[in-house]
C-alpha positions in Angstrom: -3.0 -6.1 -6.8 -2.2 -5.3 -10.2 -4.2 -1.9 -11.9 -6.2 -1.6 -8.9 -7.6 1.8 -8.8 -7.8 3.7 -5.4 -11.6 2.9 -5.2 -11.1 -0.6 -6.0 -8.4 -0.9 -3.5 -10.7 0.6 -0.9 -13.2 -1.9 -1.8 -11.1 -4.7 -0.9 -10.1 -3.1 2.1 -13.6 -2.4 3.2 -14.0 -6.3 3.0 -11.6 -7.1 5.2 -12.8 -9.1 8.6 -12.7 -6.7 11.2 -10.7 -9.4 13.7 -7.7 -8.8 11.3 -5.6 -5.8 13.2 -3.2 -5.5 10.6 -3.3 -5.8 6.9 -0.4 -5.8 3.9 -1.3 -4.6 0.5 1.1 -4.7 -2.0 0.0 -3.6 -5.6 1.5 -0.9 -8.4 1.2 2.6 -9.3 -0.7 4.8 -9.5 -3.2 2.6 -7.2 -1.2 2.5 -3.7 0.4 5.7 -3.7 -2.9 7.2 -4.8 -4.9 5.3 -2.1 -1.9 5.7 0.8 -2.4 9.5 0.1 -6.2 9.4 0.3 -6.4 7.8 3.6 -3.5 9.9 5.3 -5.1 12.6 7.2 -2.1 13.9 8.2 -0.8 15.5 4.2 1.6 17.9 5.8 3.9 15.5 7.6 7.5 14.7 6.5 6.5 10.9 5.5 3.3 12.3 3.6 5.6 15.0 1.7 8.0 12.1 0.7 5.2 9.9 -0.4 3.8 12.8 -2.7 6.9 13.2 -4.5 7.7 9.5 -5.5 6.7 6.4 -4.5 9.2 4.0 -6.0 9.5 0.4 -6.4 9.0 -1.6 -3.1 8.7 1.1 -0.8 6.4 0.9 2.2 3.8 3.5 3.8 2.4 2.7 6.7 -1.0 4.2 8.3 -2.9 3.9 10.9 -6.4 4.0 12.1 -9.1 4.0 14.9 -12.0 2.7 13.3 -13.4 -0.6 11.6 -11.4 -1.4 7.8 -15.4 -0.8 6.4 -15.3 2.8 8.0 -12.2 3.9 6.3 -12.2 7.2 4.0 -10.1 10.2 2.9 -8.1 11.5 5.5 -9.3 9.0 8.1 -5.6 7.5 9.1 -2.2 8.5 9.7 0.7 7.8 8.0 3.4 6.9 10.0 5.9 5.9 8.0 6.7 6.2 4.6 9.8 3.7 3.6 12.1 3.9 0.6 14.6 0.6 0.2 18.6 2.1 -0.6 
């Protein structure tokens, strides 16, 4: 998703059948790091720290959630992981 902002990414994401238990976004910055950090809830993990100071070329955070993709928000998931190819 190229130049998506955070609130257009969340719009998509809000569209997003609810049968569908995972979902893969790939786009650029600022947009996924800046909506990746929005939705973690958890801002003082390790993975969360990482993704604040760069988010470079094809790395990968993952979150998770407990409620429907329309239901999502700031600080409603968790970031599990936050992956950097070397």
């Amino acid at each position: 998703i190229y130049d998506a902002n955070p609130h257009t990414l969340m719009e998509l994401i809000g569209l997003t059948d609810d049968t569908i238990s995972t979902l893969l976004i790939v786009g650029h910055v600022p947009g996924i790091p800046w909506t990746a950090w929005e939705l973690a809830g958890n801002r003082e993990s390790d993975q969360a720290t990482e993704l604040s100071r760069k988010f470079p070329t094809s790395a990968l955070a993952v979150l998770e959630f407990d409620r429907p993709w329309a239901q999502l928000g700031p600080g409603t998931g968790e970031l599990t992981s936050f992956h950097v190819p070397r």
